[in-house]
C-alpha positions in Angstrom: -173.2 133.2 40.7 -169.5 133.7 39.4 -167.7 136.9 39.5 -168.3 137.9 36.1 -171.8 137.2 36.1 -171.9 139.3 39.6 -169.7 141.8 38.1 -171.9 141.8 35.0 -175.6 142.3 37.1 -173.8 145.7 39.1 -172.6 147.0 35.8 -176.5 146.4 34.5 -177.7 148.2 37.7 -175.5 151.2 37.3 -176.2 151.9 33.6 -179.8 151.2 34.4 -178.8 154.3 37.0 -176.5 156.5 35.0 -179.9 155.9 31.9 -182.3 157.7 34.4 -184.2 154.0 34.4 -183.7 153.5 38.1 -183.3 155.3 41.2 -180.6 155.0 43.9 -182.2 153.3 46.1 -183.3 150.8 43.8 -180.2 150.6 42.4 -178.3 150.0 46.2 -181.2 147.2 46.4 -180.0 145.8 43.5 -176.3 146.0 44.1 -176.4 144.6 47.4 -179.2 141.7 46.2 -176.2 140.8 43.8 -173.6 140.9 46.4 -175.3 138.9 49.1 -175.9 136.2 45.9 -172.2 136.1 45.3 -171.6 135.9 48.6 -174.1 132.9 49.5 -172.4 130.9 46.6 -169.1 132.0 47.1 -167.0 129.3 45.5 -163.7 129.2 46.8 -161.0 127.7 49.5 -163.0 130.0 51.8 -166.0 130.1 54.0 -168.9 133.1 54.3 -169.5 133.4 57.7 -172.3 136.2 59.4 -171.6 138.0 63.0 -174.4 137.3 64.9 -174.8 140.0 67.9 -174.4 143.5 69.4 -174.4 146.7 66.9 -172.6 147.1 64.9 -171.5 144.2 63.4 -174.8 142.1 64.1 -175.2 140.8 60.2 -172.4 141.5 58.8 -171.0 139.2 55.9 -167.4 137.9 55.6 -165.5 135.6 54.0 -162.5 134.0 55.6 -160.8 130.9 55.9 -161.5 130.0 59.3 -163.9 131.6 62.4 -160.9 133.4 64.2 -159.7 135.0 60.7 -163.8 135.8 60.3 -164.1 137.2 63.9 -161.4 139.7 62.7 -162.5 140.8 59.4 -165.7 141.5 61.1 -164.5 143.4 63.4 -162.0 145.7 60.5 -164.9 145.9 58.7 -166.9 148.2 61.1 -164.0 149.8 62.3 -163.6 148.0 65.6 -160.0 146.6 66.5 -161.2 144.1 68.7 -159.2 145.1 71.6 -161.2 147.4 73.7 -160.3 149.3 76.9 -157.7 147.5 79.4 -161.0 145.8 80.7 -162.3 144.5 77.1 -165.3 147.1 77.7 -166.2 148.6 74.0 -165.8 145.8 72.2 -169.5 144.5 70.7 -169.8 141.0 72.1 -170.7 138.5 68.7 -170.5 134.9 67.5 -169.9 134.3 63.8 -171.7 131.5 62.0 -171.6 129.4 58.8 -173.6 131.7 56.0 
């Protein structure tokens, strides 16, 4: 899926909304079925990569140019800096993968 075909199904999902034709949570379902589609066929000079481990970034979807640069847009993306207390304790302990 291209971006203006992705762009195109959340616009469809929130008139279908703002119309009274679907709920919210239908319409977050859709949304984020969209997203994770784009995100899956993501055609560009980057990769998708997932964190797999503790809470809270078990699962989450990023797409970076390499593992280090994906390790730390997980980590901005829930809000985590990555650097923990002087002993590294606090920081959720996860491996990202190829998505």
């Amino acid at each position: 899926m291209d971006r203006i075909s992705a762009i195109r199904n959340v616009e469809d999902a929130l008139r279908e909304f703002e119309n009274g034709d679907a709920d919210l949570a239908a319409t977050e379902r859709r949304v984020a079925a969209v997203l994770r589609t784009y995100a899956t066929e993501f055609d560009g000079d980057d990769d998708v990569f997932r964190a797999v481990g503790d809470d809270p970034v078990d699962g989450t979807v990023v797409v970076a140019p390499s593992e280090p640069a994906a390790r730390e847009r997980v980590l901005a993306a829930n809000g985590t800096s990555g650097e923990g207390d002087a002993d590294g304790a606090g920081d959720p302990e996860f491996d990202v993968e190829r998505f």
